[in-house]
VEXKE-30883 format. One record per residue (C-alpha): residue in one letter; x, y, z. Coordinates in steps of 0.02 Angstrom, whole numbers, padded with zeros to 5 digits, always signed. Example, Ala and Ser with C-alpha at 12.3 -4.5 7.8 and 13.67 -1.06 7.14 Angstrom:
A+00615-00225+00390 S+00684-00053+00357 
REM end
This chain:
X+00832+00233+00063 X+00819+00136+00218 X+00678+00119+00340 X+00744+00255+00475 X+00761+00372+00329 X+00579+00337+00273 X+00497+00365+00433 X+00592+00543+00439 X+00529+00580+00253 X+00366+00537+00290 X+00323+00640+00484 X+00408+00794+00385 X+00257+00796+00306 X+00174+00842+00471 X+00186+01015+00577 X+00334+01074+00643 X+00279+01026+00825 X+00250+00847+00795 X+00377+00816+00672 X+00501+00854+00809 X+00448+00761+00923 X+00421+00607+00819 X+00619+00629+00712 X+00670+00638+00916 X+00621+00442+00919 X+00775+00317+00924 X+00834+00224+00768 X+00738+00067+00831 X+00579+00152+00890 X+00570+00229+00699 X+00611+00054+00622 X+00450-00024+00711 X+00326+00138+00678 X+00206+00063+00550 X+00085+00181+00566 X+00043+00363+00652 X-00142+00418+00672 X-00183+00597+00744 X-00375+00613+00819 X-00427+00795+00861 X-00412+00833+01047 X-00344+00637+01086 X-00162+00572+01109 X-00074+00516+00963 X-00042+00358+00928 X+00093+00248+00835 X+00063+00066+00785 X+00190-00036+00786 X+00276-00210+00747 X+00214-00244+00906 X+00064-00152+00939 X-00020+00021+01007 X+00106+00153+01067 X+00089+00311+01143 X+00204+00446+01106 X+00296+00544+01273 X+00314+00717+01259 X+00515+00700+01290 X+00511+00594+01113 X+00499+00404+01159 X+00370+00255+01125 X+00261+00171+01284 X+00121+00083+01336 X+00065+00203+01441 X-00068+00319+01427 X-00051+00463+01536 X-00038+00666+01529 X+00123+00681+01467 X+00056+00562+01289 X+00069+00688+01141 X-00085+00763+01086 X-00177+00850+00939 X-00297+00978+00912 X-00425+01025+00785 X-00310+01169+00718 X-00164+01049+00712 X-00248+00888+00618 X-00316+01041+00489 X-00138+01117+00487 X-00085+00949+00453 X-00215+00905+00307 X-00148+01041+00213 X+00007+01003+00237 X-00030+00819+00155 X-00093+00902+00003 X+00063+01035-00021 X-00065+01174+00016 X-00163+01126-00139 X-00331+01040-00070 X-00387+01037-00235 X-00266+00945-00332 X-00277+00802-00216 X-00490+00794-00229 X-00527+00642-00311 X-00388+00550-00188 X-00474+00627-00033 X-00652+00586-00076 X-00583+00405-00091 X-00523+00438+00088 X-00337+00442+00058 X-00183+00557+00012 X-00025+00497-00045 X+00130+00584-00011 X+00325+00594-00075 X+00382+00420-00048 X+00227+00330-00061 X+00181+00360+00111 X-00028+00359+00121 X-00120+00467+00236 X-00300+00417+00281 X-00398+00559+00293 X-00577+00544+00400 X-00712+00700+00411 X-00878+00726+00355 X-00903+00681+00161 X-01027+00807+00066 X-01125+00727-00064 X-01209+00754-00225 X-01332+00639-00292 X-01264+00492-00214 X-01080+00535-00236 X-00938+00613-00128 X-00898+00777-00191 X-00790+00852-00044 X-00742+00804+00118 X-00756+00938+00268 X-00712+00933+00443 X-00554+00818+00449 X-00536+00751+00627 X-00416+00589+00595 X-00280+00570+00500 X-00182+00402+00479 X-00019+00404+00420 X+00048+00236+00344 X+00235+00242+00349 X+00303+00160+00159 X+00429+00012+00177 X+00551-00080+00067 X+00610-00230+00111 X+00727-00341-00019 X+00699-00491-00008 X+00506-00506+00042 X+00478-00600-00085 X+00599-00709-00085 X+00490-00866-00023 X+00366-00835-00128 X+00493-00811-00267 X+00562-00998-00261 X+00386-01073-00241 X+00305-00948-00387 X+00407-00926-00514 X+00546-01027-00508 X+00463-01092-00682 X+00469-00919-00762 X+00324-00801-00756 X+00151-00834-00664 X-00002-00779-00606 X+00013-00731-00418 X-00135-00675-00324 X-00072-00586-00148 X-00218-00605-00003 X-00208-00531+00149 X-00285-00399+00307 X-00257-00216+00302 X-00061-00174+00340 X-00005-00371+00314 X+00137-00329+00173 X+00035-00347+00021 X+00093-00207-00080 X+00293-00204+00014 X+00272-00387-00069 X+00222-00348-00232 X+00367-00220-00225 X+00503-00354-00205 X+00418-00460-00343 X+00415-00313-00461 X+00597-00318-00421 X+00636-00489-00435 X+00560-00513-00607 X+00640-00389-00694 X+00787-00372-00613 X+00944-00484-00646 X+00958-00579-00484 X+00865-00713-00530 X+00897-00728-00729 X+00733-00685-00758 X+00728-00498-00832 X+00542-00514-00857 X+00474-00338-00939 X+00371-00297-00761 X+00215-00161-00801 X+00173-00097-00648 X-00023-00001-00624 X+00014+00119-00490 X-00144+00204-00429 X-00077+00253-00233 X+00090+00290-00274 X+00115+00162-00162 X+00236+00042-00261 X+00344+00130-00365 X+00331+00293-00247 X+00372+00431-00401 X+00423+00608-00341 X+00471+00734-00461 X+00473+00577-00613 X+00592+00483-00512 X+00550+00298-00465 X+00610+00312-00253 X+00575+00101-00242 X+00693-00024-00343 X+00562-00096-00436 X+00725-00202-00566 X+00794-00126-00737 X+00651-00206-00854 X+00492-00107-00762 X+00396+00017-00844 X+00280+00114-00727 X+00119+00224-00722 X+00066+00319-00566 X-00123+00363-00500 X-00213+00296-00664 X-00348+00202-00607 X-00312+00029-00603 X-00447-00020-00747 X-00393+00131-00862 X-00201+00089-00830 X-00216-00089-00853 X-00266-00064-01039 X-00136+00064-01052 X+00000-00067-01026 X-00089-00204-01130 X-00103-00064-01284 X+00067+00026-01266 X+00198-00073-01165 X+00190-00275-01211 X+00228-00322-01055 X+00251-00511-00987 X+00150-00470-00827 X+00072-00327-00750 X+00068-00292-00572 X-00072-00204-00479 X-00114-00171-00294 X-00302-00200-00200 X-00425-00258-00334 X-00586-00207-00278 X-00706-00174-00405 X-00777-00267-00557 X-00712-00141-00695 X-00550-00200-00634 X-00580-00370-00634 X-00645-00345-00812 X-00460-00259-00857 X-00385-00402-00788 X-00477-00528-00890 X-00450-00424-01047 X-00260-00438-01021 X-00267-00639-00979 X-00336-00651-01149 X-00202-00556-01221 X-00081-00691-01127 X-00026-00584-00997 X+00014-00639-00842 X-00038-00552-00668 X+00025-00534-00496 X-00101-00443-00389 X-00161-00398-00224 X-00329-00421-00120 X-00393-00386+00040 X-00455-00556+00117 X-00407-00578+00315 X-00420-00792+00310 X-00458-00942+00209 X-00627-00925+00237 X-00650-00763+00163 X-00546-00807+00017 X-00667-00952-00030 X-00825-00833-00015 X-00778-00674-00105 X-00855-00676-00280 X-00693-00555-00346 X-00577-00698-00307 X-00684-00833-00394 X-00693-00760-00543 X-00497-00730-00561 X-00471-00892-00505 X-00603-00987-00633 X-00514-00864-00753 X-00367-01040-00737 X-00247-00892-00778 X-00180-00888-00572 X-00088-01024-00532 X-00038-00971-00332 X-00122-00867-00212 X+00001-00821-00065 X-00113-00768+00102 X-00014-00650+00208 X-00058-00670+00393 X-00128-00491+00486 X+00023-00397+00598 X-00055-00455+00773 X-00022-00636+00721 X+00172-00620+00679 X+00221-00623+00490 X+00166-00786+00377 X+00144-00846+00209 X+00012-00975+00174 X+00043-01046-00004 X-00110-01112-00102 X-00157-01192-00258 X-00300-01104-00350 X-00386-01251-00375 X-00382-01283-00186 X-00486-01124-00171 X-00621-01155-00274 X-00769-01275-00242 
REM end
């Protein structure tokens, strides 16, 4: 499925008003549409390759703000939350009280309102005023560069840095891909630990994202439960996983490097800087079990690849 096709899969999701409008857009305005994020009672905005848009009532992209930008509503952002969850709030709670819904195609709504809490813990989340939609991309060939400087030696351990909306998980995609797929020789068996439903993108037990023909994959596990899932049951080579974010995880992850299996992971860190200082990525990197970190550079600064050493990274 290309990216024009995407963008129409994904704003079907939204009410019959606003989809129109948006599947109105040219070919090219859809290709650049990154994002979409509906406020109650403001304009709505698209982010794109090259920043903030507004969106004209006649169904075209601009920089200017005026009276004619689209806007939404409180009924319309609630028409539209339900919507997100197929009419079924409930099936989607645990995903919305970790502030997100995913959607056919791997597309990931953010979903801001008012949590309600229960001794310390989010229970529910009432009065929905925001709603970010994140359009899902695949691009072959993403990895390519980090391909050749990787794992032209066979299988690795990759750690992928970078800010929110940099390509972190379009590039694990492509390497999922690439190392089990027969391009490159490789034909690695790939285990991929899906929590979003961002990588693999399942609807209906179909796989929508060429992930290569030696991948086994599990959807919205969390990541530390579905790590050991793969170590016990599938004898993978390496096991990709997006956003690592909490210790349990880390703690999967060092079960499976003693098992031998390699890793190729994302984490949020926006520079150098911040890669050096977060405790998370110095313990996977005194694990000596990830050989190259990759830092993606943030949208605003045009795309990049900085290639490092994990030896380089620690003090």
């Amino acid at each position: 499925m290309d990216n024009i096709k995407r963008f129409d899969q994904a704003v079907k999701a939204l009410p019959p008003r606003l989809s129109g409008i948006l599947t109105s857009l040219s070919d090219g305005e859809k290709n650049s549409v990154r994002e979409i994020c509906l406020r109650s009672e403001k304009a709505v905005v698209a982010v794109t390759e090259t920043g903030v848009r507004f969106i004209h009532e006649s169904g075209r992209l601009t920089q200017i703000y005026s009276s004619f930008a689209v806007r939404t509503d409180c009924r319309e952002i609630e028409e539209t939350f339900h919507r997100l969850c197929g009419y079924s709030v409930y099936s989607f709670k645990d995903a919305i009280n970790r502030g997100f819904i995913t959607v056919d195609g791997g597309h990931r709504a953010g979903v801001a309102g008012t949590a309600v809490t229960e001794n310390g813990r989010i229970t529910a989340v009432r009065d929905v005023n925001c709603i970010n939609l994140r359009i899902a991309r695949e691009i072959k060939g993403a990895a390519d560069g980090i391909f050749a400087r990787c794992f032209s030696d066979g299988v690795s351990g990759l750690i992928v840095a970078g800010p929110p909306s940099s390509g972190k998980t379009t590039v694990l995609r492509d390497v999922a891909r690439q190392l089990s797929g027969n391009e490159k020789g490789l034909l690695a068996k790939v285990f991929v630990c899906d929590e979003r439903g961002e990588i693999g993108a399942v609807h209906s037990g179909k796989v929508q994202n060429d992930l290569g023909i030696n991948c086994d994959l599990i959807t919205s596990y969390p990541k530390s439960e579905g790590i050991l899932i793969g170590l016990r049951s599938f004898s993978p080579d390496i096991i990709i996983c997006d956003e690592i974010a909490a210790d349990e995880e880390a703690d999967a992850v060092e079960a499976g490097l003693c098992s031998g299996v390699e890793f190729a992971l994302s984490i949020h860190a926006g520079s150098e800087k911040e890669l050096r200082s977060k405790p998370l990525v110095k313990r996977l990197l005194r694990s000596g079990c990830f050989e190259n970190v990759v830092l993606l550079s943030a949208r605003k600064e045009g795309r990049g690849q900085r290639f490092y050493k994990a030896g380089d990274l620690l003090d």
